[in-house]
One Martini backbone bead per residue (centre of mass of N, CA, C, O) as a GRO file, in nm:
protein
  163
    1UNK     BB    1   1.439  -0.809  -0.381
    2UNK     BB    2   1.529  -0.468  -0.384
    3UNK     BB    3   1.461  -0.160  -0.236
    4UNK     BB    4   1.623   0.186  -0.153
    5UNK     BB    5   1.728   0.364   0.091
    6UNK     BB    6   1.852   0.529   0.357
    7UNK     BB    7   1.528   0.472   0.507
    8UNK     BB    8   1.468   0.253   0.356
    9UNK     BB    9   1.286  -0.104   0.242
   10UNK     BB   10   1.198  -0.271  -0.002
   11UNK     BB   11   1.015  -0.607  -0.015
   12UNK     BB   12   0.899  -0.906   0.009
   13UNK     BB   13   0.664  -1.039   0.161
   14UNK     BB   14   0.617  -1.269   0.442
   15UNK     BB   15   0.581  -1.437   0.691
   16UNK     BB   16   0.726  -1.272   0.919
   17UNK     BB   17   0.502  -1.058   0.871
   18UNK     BB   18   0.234  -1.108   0.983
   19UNK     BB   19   0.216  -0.986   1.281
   20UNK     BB   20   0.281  -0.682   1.121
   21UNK     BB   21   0.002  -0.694   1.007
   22UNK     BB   22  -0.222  -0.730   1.194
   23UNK     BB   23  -0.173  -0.518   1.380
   24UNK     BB   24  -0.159  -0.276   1.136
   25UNK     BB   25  -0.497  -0.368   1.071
   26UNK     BB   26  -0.641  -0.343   1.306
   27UNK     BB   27  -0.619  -0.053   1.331
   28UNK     BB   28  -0.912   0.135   1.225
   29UNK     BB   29  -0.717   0.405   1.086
   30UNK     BB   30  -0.562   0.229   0.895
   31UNK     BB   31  -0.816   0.028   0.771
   32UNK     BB   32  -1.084   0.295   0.701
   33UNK     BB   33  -0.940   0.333   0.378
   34UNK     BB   34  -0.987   0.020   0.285
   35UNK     BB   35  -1.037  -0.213   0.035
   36UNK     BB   36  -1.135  -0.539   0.155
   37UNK     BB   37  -1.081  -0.560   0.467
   38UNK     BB   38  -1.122  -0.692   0.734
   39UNK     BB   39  -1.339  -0.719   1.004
   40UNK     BB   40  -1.151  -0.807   1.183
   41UNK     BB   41  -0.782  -0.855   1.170
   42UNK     BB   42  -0.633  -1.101   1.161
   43UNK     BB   43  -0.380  -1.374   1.139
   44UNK     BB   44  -0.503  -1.522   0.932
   45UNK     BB   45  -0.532  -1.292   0.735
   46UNK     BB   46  -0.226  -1.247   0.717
   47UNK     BB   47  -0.146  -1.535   0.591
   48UNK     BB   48  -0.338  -1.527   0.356
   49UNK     BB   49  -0.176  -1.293   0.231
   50UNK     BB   50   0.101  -1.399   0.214
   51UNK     BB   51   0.037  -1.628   0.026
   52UNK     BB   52  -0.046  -1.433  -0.192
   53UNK     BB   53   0.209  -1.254  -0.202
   54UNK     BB   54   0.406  -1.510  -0.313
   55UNK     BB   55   0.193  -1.575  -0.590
   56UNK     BB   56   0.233  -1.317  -0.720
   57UNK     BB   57   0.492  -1.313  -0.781
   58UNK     BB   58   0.529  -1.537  -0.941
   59UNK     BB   59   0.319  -1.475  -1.178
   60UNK     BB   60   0.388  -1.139  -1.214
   61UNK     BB   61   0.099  -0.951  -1.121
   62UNK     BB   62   0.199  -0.870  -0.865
   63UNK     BB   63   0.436  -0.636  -0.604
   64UNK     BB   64   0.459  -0.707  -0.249
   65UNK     BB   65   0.581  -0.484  -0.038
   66UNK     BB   66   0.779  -0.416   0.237
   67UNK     BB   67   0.809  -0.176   0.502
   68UNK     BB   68   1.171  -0.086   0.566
   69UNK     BB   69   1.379  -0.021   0.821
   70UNK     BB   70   1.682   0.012   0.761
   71UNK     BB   71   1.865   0.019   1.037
   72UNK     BB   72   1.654  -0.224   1.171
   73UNK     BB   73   1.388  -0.340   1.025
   74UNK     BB   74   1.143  -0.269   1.036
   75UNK     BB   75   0.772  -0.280   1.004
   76UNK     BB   76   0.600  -0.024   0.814
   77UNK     BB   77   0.448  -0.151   0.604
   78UNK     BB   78   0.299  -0.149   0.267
   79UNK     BB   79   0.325  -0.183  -0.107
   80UNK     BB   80   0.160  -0.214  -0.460
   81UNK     BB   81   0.167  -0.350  -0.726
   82UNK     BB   82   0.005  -0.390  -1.044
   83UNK     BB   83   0.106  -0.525  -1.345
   84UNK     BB   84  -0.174  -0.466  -1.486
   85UNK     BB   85  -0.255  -0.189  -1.428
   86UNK     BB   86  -0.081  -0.010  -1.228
   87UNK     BB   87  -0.149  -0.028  -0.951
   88UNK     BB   88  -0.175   0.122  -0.621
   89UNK     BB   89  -0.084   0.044  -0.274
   90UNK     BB   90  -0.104   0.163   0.058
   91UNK     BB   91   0.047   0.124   0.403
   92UNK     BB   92   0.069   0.218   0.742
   93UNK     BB   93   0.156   0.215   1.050
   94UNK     BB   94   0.078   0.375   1.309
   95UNK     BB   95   0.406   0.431   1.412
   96UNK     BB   96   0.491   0.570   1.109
   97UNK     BB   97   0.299   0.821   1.091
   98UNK     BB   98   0.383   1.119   0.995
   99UNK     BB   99   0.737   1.035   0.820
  100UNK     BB  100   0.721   0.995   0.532
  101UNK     BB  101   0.689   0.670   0.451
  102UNK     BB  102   0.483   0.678   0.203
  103UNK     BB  103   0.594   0.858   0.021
  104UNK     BB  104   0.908   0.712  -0.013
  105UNK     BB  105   0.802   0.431  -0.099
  106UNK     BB  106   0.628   0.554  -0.354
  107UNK     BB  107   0.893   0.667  -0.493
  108UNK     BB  108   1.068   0.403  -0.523
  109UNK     BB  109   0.846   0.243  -0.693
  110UNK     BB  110   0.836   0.449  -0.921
  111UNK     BB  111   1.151   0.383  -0.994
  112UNK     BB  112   1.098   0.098  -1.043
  113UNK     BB  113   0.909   0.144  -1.246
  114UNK     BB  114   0.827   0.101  -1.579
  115UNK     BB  115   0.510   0.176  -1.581
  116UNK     BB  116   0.293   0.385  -1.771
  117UNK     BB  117   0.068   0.441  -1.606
  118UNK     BB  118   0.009   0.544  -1.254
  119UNK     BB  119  -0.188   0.464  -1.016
  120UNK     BB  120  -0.439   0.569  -0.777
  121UNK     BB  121  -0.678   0.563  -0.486
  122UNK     BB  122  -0.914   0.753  -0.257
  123UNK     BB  123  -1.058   0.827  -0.018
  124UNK     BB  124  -1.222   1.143  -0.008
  125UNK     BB  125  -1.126   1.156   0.305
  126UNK     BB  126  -0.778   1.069   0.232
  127UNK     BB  127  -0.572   1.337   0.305
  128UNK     BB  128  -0.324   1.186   0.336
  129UNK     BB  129  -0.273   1.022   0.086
  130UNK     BB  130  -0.312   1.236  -0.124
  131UNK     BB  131  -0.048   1.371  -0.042
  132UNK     BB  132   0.109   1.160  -0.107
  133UNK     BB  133   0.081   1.165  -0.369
  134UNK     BB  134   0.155   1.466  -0.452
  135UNK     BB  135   0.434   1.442  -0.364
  136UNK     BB  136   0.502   1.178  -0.569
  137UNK     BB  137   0.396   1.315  -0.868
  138UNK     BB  138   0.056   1.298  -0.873
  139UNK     BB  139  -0.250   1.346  -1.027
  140UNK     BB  140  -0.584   1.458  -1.008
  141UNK     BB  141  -0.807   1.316  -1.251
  142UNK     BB  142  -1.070   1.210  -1.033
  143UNK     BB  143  -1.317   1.001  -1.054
  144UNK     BB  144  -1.451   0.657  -0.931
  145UNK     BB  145  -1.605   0.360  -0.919
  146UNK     BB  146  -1.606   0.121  -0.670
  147UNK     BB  147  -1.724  -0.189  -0.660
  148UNK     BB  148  -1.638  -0.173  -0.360
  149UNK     BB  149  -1.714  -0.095  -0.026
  150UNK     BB  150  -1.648   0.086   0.188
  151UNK     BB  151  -1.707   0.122   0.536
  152UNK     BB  152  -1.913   0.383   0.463
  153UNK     BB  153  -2.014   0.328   0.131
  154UNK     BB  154  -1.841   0.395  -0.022
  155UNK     BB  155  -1.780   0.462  -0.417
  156UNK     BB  156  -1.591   0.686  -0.403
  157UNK     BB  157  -1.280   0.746  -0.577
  158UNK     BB  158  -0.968   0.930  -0.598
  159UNK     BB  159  -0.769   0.996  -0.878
  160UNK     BB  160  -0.487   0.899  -0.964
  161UNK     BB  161  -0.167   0.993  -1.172
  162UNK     BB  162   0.116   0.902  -1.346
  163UNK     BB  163   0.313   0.946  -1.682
   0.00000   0.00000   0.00000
């Protein structure tokens, strides 16, 4: 299963992905705005995420895809739709921030999934996220308080939605 356009390849996370997802989630402003990541980011976090994001695949609840540079084949980090909701979540690696690659993974999943609307939620302070959603055409509609906090204790996220 690919997703793909002329710069980038969508693809379900792998094993050998593991070490590109650690490198780029140890770094602190890479996951800074995201729930649930553990700090410090170890190797071993990363292989427990990449075997869940294996059985989320058969299972058929969640689709978990790796952000991959189309002519070289970097990992650029992931983007994952939730089957049940609707919801959406994404990160890039440091190396690749700044060049419109969240934007791009974005659009490129939102033409692949059938299901609408589609969600997604950013830290109040994650003015960088805000603008990737509203550039890939999802609008503001309100705020959500979050089961879990951020690691600044915040629990209100901005939600976004696409119809």
């Amino acid at each position: 299963m690919e997703i793909r356009d002329d710069e980038l390849v969508l693809r379900p996370i792998e094993a050998r992905d593991a070490d590109a997802i650690a490198a780029g989630l140890a770094d602190p402003e890479t996951s800074r705005y995201m729930l649930q990541i553990p700090t410090p980011y170890t190797p071993e976090d990363a292989r427990t995420w990449v075997a869940r994001c294996e059985q989320v695949w058969r299972d058929e609840t969640s689709y978990p895809f790796a952000i991959v540079d189309a002519a070289g084949g970097a990992f650029l980090g992931s983007i994952e739709l939730s089957g049940d909701s609707g919801s959406i979540g994404y990160w890039v690696a440091p190396e690749a921030q700044g060049r419109g690659v969240a934007t791009r993974a974005l659009r490129l999943l939102c033409g692949w999934a059938s299901q609408r609307p589609l969600r997604l939620t950013t830290h109040p302070d994650n003015v960088a996220s805000q603008r990737v959603a509203e550039k890939a055409g999802f609008r503001r509609i309100g705020t959500i308080t979050e089961e879990q906090r951020f690691r600044d204790g915040e629990r209100e996220s901005i939600l976004f939605e696409l119809p």
